[in-house]
Each structure stands twice: as structure tokens, then as C-alpha cells.
C-alpha positions as a Markdown table, in Angstrom:
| # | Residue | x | y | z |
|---|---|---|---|---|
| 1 | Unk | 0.0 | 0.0 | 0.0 |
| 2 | Unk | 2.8 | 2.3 | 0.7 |
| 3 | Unk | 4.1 | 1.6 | -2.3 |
| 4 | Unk | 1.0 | 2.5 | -4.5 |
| 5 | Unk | 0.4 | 5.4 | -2.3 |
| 6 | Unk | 3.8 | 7.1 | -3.3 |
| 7 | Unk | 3.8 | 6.5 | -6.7 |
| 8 | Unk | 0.4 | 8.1 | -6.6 |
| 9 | Unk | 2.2 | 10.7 | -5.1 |
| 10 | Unk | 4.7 | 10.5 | -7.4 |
| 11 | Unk | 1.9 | 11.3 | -10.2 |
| 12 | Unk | 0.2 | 13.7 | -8.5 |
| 13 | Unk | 3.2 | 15.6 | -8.3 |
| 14 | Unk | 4.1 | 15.4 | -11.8 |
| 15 | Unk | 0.5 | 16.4 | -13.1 |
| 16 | Unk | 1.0 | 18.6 | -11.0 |
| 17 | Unk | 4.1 | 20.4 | -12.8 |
| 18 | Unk | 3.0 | 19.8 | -16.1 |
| 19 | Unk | 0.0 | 21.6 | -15.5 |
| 20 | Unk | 2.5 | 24.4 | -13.7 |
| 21 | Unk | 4.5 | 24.3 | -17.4 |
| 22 | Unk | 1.3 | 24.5 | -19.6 |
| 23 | Unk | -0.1 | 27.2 | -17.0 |
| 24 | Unk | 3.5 | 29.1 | -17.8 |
| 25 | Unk | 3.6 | 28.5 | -21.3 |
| 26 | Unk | 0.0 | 30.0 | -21.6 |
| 27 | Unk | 0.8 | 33.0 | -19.4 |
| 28 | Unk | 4.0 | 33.8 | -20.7 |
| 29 | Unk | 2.1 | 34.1 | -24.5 |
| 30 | Unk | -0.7 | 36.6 | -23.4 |
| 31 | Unk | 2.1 | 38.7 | -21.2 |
| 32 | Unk | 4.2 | 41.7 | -20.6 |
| 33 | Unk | 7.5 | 41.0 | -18.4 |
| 34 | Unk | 9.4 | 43.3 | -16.9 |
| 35 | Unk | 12.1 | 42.1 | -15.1 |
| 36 | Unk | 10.5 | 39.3 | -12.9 |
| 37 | Unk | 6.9 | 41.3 | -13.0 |
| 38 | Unk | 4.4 | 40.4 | -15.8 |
| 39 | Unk | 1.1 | 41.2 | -16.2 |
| 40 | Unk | -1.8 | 40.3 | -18.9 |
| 41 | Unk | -1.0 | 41.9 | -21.9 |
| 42 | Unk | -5.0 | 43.0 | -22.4 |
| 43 | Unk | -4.5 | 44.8 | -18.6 |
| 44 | Unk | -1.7 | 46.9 | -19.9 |
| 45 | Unk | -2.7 | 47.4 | -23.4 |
| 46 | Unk | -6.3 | 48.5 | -24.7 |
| 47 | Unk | -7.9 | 49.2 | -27.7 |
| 48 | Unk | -5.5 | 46.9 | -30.2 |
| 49 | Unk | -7.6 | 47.2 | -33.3 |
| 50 | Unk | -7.2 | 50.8 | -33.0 |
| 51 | Unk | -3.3 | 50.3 | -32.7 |
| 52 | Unk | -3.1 | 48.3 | -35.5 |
| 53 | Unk | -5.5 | 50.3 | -37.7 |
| 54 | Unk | -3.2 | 53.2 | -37.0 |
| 55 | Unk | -0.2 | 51.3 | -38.1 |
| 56 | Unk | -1.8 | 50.7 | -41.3 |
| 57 | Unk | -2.6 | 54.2 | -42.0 |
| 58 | Unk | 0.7 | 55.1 | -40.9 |
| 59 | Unk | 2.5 | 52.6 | -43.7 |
| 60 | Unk | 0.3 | 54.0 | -46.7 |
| 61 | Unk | 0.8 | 57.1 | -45.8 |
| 62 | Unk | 5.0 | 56.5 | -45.4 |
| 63 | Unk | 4.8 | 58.8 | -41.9 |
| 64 | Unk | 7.8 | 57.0 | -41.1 |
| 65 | Unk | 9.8 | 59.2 | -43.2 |
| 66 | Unk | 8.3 | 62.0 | -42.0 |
| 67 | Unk | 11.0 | 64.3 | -39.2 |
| 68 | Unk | 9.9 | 63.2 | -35.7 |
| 69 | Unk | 7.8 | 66.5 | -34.6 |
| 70 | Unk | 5.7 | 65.9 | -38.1 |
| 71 | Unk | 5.3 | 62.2 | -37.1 |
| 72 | Unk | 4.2 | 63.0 | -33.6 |
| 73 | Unk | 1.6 | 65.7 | -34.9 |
| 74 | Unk | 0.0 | 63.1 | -37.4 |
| 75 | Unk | -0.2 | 60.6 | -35.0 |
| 76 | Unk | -1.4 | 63.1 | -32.6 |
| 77 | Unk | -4.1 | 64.1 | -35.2 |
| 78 | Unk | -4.9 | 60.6 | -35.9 |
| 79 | Unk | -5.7 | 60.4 | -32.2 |
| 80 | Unk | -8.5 | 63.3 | -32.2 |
| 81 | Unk | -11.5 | 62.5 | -30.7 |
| 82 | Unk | -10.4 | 59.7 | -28.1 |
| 83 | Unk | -12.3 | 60.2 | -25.3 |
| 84 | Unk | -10.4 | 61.9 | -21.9 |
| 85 | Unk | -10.0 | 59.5 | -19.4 |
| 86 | Unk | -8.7 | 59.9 | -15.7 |
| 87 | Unk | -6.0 | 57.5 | -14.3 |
| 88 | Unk | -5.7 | 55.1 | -17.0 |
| 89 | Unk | -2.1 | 54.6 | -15.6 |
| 90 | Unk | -3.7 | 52.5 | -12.6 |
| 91 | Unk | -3.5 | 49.0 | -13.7 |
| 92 | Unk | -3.2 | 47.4 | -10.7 |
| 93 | Unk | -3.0 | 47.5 | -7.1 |
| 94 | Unk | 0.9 | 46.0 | -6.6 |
| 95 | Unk | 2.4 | 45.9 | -9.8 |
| 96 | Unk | 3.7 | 49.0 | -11.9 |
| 97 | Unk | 3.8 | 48.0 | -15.4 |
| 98 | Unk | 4.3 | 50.1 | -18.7 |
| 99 | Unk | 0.6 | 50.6 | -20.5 |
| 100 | Unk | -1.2 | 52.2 | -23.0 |
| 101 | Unk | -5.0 | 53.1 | -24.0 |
| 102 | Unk | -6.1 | 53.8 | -26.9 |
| 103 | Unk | -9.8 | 53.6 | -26.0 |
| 104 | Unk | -8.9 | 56.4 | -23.3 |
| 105 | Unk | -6.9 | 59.2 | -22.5 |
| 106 | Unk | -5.5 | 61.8 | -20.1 |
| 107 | Unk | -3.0 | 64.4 | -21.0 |
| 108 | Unk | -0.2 | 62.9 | -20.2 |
| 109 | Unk | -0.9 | 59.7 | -21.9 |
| 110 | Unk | -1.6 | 61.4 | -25.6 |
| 111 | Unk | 1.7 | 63.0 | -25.6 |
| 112 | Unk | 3.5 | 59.9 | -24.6 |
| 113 | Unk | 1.6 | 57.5 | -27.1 |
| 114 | Unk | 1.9 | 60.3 | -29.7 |
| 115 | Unk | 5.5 | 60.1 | -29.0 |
| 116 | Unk | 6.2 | 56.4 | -28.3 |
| 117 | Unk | 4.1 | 55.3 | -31.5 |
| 118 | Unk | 6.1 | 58.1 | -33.7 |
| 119 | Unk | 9.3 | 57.2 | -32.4 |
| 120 | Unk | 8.5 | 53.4 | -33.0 |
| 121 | Unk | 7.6 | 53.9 | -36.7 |
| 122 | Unk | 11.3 | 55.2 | -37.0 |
| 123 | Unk | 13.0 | 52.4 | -35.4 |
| 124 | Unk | 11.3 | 49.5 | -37.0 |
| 125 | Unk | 10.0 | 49.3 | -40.7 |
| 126 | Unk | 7.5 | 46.7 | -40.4 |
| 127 | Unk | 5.7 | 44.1 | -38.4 |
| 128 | Unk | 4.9 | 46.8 | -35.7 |
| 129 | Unk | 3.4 | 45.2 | -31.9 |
| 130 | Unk | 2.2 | 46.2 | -28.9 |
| 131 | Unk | 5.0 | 45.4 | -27.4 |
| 132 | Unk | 7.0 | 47.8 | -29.3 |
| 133 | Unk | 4.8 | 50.6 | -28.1 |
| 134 | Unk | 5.3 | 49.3 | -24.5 |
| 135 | Unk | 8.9 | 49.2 | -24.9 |
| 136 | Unk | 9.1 | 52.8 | -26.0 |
| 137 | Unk | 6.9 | 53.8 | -23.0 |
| 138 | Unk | 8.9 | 52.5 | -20.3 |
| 139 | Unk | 12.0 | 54.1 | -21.7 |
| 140 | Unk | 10.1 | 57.6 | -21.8 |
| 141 | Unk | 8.1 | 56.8 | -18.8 |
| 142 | Unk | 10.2 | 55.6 | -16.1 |
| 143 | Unk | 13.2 | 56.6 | -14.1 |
| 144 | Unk | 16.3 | 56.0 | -16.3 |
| 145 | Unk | 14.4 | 54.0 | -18.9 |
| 146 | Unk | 13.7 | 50.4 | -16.6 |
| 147 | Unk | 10.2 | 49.2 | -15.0 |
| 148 | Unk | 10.8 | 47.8 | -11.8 |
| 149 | Unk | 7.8 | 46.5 | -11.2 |
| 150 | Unk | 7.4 | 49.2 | -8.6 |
| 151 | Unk | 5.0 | 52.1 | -8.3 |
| 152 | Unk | 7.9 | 54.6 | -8.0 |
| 153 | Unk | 9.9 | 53.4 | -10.6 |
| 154 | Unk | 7.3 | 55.5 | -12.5 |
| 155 | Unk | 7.9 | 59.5 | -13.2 |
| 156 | Unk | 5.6 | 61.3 | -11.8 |
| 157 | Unk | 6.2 | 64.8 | -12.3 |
| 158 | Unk | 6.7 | 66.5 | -15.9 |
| 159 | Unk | 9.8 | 68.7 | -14.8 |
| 160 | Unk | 11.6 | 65.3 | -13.5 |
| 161 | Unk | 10.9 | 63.6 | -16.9 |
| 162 | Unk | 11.9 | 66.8 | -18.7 |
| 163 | Unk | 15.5 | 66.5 | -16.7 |
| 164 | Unk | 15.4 | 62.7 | -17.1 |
| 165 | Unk | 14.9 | 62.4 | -20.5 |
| 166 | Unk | 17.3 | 65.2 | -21.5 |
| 167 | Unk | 20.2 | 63.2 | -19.0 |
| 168 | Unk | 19.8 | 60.1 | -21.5 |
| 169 | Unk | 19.5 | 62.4 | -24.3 |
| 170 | Unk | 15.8 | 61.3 | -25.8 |
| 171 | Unk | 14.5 | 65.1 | -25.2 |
| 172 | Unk | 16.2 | 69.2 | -24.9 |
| 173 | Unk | 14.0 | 71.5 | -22.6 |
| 174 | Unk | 14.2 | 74.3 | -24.4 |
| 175 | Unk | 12.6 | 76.7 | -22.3 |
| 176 | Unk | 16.1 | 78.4 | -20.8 |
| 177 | Unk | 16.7 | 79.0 | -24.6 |
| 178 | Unk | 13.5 | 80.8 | -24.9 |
| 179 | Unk | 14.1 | 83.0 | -21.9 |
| 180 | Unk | 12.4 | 81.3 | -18.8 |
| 181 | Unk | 12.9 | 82.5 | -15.6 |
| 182 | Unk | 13.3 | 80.8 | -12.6 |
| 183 | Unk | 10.5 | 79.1 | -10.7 |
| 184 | Unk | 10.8 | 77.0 | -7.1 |
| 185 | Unk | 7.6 | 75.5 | -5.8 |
| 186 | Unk | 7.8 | 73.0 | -3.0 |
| 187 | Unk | 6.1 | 70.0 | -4.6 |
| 188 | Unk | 3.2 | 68.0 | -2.9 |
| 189 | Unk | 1.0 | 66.8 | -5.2 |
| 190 | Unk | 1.0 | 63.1 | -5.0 |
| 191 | Unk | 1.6 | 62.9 | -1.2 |
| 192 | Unk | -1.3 | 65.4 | -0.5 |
| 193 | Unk | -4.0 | 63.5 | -2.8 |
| 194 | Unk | -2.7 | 60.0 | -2.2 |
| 195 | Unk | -6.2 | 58.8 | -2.3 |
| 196 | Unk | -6.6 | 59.7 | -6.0 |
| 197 | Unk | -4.7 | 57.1 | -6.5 |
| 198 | Unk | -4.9 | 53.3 | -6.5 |
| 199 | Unk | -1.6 | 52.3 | -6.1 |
| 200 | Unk | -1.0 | 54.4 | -3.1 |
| 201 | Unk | -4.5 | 53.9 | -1.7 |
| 202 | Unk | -3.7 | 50.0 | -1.9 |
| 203 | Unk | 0.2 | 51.0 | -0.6 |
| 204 | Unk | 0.2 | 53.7 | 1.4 |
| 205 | Unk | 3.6 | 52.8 | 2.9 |
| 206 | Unk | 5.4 | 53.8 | -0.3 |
| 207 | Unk | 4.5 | 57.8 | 0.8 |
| 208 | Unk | 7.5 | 58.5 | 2.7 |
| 209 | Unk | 9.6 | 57.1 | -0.1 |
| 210 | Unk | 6.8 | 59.7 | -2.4 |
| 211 | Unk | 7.7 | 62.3 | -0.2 |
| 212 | Unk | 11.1 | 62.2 | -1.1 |
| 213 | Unk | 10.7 | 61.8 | -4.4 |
| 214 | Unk | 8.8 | 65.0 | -4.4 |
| 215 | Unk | 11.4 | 66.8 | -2.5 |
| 216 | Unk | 13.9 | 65.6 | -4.9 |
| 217 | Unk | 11.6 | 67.6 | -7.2 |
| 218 | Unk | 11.4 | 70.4 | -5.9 |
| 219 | Unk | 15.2 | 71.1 | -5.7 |
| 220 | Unk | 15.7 | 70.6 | -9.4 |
| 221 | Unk | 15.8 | 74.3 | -11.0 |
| 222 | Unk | 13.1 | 74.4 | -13.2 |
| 223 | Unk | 12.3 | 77.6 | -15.7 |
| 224 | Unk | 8.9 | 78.3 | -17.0 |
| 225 | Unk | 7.9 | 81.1 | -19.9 |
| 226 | Unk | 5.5 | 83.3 | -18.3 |
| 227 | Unk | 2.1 | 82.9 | -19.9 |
| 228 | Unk | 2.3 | 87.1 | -21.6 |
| 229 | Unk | 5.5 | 85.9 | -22.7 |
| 230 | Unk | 4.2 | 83.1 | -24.5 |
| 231 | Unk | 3.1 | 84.9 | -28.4 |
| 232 | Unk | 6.2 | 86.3 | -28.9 |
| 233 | Unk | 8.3 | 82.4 | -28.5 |
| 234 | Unk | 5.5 | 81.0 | -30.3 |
| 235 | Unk | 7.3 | 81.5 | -33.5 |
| 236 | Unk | 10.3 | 79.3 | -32.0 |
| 237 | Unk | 8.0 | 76.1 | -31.5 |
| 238 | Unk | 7.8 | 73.7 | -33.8 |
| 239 | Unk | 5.6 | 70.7 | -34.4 |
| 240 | Unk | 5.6 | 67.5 | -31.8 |
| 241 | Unk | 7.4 | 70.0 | -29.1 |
| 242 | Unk | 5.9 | 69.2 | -25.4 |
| 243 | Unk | 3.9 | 71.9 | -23.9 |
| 244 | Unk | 3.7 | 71.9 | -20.1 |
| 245 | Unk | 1.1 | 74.3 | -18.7 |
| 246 | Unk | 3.0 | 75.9 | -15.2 |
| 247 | Unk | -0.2 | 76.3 | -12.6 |
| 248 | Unk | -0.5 | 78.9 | -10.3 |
| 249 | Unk | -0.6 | 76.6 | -8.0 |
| 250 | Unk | 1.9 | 76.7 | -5.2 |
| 251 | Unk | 1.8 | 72.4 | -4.5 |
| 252 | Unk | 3.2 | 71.9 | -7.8 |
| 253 | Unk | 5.0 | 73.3 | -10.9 |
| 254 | Unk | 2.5 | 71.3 | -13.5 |
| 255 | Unk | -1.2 | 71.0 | -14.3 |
| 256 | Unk | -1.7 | 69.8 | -18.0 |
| 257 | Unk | 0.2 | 68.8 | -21.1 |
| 258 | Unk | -0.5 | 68.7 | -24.6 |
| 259 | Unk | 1.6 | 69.2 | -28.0 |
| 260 | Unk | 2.2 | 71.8 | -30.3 |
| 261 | Unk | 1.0 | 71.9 | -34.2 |
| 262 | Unk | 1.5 | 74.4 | -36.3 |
| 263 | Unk | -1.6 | 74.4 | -38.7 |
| 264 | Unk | -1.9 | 75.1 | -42.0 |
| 265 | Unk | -2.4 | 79.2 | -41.7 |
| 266 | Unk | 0.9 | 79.0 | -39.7 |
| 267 | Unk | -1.0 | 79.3 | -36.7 |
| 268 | Unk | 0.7 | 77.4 | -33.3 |
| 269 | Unk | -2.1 | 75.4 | -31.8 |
| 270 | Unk | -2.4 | 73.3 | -28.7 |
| 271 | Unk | -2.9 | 69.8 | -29.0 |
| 272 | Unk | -4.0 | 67.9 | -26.0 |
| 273 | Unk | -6.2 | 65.4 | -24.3 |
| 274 | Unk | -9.1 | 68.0 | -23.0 |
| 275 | Unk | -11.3 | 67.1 | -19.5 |
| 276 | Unk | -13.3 | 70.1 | -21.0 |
| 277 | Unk | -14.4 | 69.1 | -24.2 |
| 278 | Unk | -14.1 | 65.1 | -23.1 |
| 279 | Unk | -11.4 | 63.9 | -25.6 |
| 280 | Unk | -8.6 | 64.5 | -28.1 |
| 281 | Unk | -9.1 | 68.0 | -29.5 |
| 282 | Unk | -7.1 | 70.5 | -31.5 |
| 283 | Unk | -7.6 | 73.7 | -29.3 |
| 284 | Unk | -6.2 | 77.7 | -30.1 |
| 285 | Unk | -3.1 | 79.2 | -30.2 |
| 286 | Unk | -1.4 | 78.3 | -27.2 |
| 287 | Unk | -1.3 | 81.8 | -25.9 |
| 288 | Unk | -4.8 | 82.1 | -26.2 |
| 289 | Unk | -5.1 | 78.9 | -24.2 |
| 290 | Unk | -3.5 | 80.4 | -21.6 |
| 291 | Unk | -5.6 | 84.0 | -21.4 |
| 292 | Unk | -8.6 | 81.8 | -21.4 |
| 293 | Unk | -7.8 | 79.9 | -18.3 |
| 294 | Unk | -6.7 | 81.9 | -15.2 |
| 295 | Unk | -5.3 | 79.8 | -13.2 |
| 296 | Unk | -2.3 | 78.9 | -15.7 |
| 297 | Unk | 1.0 | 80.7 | -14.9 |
| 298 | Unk | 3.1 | 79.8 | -18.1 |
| 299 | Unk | 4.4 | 77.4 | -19.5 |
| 300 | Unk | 7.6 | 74.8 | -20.2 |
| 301 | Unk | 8.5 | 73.3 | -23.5 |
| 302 | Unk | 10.5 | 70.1 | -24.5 |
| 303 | Unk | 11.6 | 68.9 | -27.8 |
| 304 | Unk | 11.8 | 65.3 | -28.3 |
| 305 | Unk | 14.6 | 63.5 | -30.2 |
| 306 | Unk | 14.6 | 60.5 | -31.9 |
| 307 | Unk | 15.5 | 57.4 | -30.0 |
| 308 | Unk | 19.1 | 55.8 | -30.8 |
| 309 | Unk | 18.7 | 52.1 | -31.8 |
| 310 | Unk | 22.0 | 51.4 | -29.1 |
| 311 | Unk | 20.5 | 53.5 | -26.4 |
| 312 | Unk | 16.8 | 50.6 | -27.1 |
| 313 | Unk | 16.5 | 47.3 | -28.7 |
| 314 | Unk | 13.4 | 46.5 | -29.7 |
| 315 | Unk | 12.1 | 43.3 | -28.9 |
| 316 | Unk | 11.9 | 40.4 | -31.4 |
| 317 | Unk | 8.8 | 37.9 | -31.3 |
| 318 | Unk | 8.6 | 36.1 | -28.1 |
| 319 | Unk | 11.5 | 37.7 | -26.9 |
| 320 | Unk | 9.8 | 39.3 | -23.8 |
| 321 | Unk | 7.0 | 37.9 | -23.5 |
């Protein structure tokens, strides 16, 4: 009896690995891994019918050859009329993981996928993925290019991804060029509305570590155009730059985000993901932007450079998944 009884055990435990290897195998082809963290690919990417449709109009109408602020701008048009959504970044309640949404967006995440999806076209010339897009992401998104799996790993504050970015040479803030002044604002924003936010609300014992973060932030010296300053640099913009609108707002430098395109009377409009209107829109002159909303201060402005193929290697089928 013994006997029988441990090679049932032995069989059990051998079902039970096989079905450990097929559970893997499965996972592993419907996943995104990032270092040792992996989640669902359909939890960090929505709306890939839309992706793909884009990548299509993108190859018949050659945007790959395009200079990268032009790219940006037409993907960025392409874009117009995707609803505004509020913390699409918010995945899950542990694990920090690069994403995109094409079915929603806030501001943040139209300039980035406007970016990521430009800069992708350029480094690939065909069989374009998801995974591509998520690549380009985490080098824009997080903290010197790498996903740790950990909330904080993320950027959270435009002016530290404007100094990151230029650091690994992806982006030049140009706004010292144009004539900014100095600004210091002692930054509190995520530590003050922690409970906006899932991963915080499920992890609140990541705000000390937040709190440092965000004084790391405020020491950085940041320069802003002041908002009846803003006509006369217009002229210096060009298409696909990153427009930062400065608040008047003493928690934070920041408030909203959007690109600018130059249209086809010359005029420099603001591009962004509106909570006003509910979606992608083309808005006015970025100046008049500004006079229309009272509580904006300025502004900051980053031009974004293509990405090196050294500096990223894209991922091959199956390589990280």
C-alpha cells in the first residue's frame, strides 16, 4: 500500500508540474515581463484594433519618413477625438507595469503615445506590436528608462521627466533658450491626494519614499515662460514640441500637457487630451489657451529627439513575452 500510495504521489506531483509548465507557457504568451513582474498583456494594453489600424494608415501614408515633430503631430491628429480618461495609468493594485490606452486618455498619456508610436515607426520598418509601443513607453516613462515592477519606478512629475529624458538624451528642454525664468515650488501633489490614486491607496507605505521623491523635485531648478510671454516664443515652436502648462498653484509646478502643431495658416495650436471638451481635441493658439484659463502661470517646453537604436533594442517575437 505504501508503495502504490507514493507512486500516486509521485503522479500527482508530476501532473501537478505539467500543468504548472502549460499554465506558464499560456501566461507567458498573453504577457508583458518586466524584469520578474508580468502582467496580462490585455490589462496593460487597450484598444489593439485601433493600434493596428493606425499602423496601417501610418504605412500607406509612409509617416515613417516624416521628421519626428511631423510624425508626432499626425499621430497626434490621428488620435483626435479619443475620449479623456482619468487615471488610466492604474493598472493594478501591486504591480507597476508600462501601459497604453487607446480607447482612453488623459494628457499625459496622448503626448506619450503620440510620442512612443512616432518614435516606434522610425525604429522599425515593419511588423509593428504592442510590445513595441510598451517598450518605447517605459524608456520615456520611467526613471532611467527600466520598470521595476514598482510604483515609483514610474515618473511622476513633468519637470523630473523633462531632466530625465534630457540626461539620457531622448528630449532638450528648451525653455532656458527661450528666456524662462526661474520658478521654485515646493512639490506635494501626490503625497497630498494620495487617495486619488490606487496604487497608493492599496500601498500607502510607499509615501514616505513619495515624499522624497517630491522633494527631490522640488530642488531641481526648473524655468517656466511666463504665460504674456508666451506669443512672442510661439514662433520658435515647432511641431511635436511638449507643452507643459505651469499652474498657479503653489503644491506643484505642472497641471496639463499637450503638443504643439502648427496648422496650416501658420497658426501654433495646442494639441491635447481635454477634460473640458471630453477627448482629443485640437484647441487655439497656445497663448490664447493660456488667457482663457486663469489659473495657468506659463508654460515649459521640450523637444523630443529621436531614439538611438543602441540606447533601445526593440524586442523580437517572443523575446519578452
Amino acid at each position: 500500500m505504501r508503495k502504490v500510495f507514493r507512486m500516486k504521489g509521485r503522479i500527482n506531483r508530476i501532473s501537478v508540474f505539467m500543468l504548472f509548465l502549460a499554465f506558464s507557457s499560456s501566461w507567458g504568451a498573453g504577457c508583458t515581463c518586466w524584469g520578474a513582474i508580468c502582467l496580462p498583456l490585455n490589462r496593460v494594453f487597450r484598444g489593439q484594433d485601433r493600434f493596428y489600424r493606425l499602423v496601417a494608415r501610418a504605412q500607406a501614408e509612409g509617416w515613417r519618413y516624416l521628421p519626428l515633430g511631423d510624425r508626432v503631430v499626425r499621430v497626434g491628429l490621428a488620435l483626435c477625438g479619443t475620449p479623456y480618461c482619468h487615471y488610466t495609468l492604474e493598472v493594478d493594485d501591486r504591480i507597476e507595469s508600462p501601459s497604453a490606452n487607446f480607447e482612453g486618455m488623459d494628457c499625459w498619456t496622448f503626448f506619450e503615445i503620440s510620442l512612443a508610436f512616432a518614435r516606434m515607426l522610425k525604429l522599425k520598418d515593419h511588423d509593428y506590436r504592442p510590445e513595441d509601443l510598451l517598450h518605447l513607453i517605459e524608456l520615456e516613462r520611467y526613471r532611467g528608462g527600466h520598470c521595476t515592477g514598482n510604483y515609483l519606478s514610474r515618473i511622476h512629475f513633468l519637470e523630473e521627466l523633462f531632466a530625465d529624458n534630457q540626461a539620457r538624451g531622448l528630449l532638450v528642454n528648451l525653455t532656458p533658450s527661450l528666456g524662462g525664468v526661474p520658478i521654485h515650488r515646493h512639490v506635494r501633489e501626490m503625497t497630498a491626494g494620495w487617495r486619488q490614486y490606487r496604487y497608493l491607496r492599496a500601498n500607502p507605505s510607499l509615501l514616505p519614499a513619495m515624499a522624497q521623491i517630491e522633494e527631490r523635485v522640488s530642488r531641481l531648478p526648473v524655468t517656466y515662460i511666463p504665460k504674456e510671454r508666451v506669443r512672442e516664443v510661439e514662433r520658435e515652436l515647432q511641431n511635436g514640441d511638449i507643452i507643459a502648462i505651469v499652474s498657479r498653484d503653489e503644491g506643484g509646478y505642472t497641471s496639463h500637457v499637450g503638443l504643439a502643431y502648427r496648422d496650416a495658416s501658420g497658426v501654433l495650436r495646442f494639441m491635447h487630451a481635454s477634460s473640458i471638451y471630453g477627448k482629443v481635441v485640437v484647441d487655439r493658439r497656445i497663448s490664447g489657451y493660456l488667457n482663457e484659463h486663469p489659473g495657468t502661470a506659463g508654460i515649459t517646453v521640450a523637444r523630443p529627439k529621436e531614439v538611438p537604436p543602441a540606447l533601445f533594442t526593440l524586442s523580437q517575437p517572443g523575446e519578452r513575452l
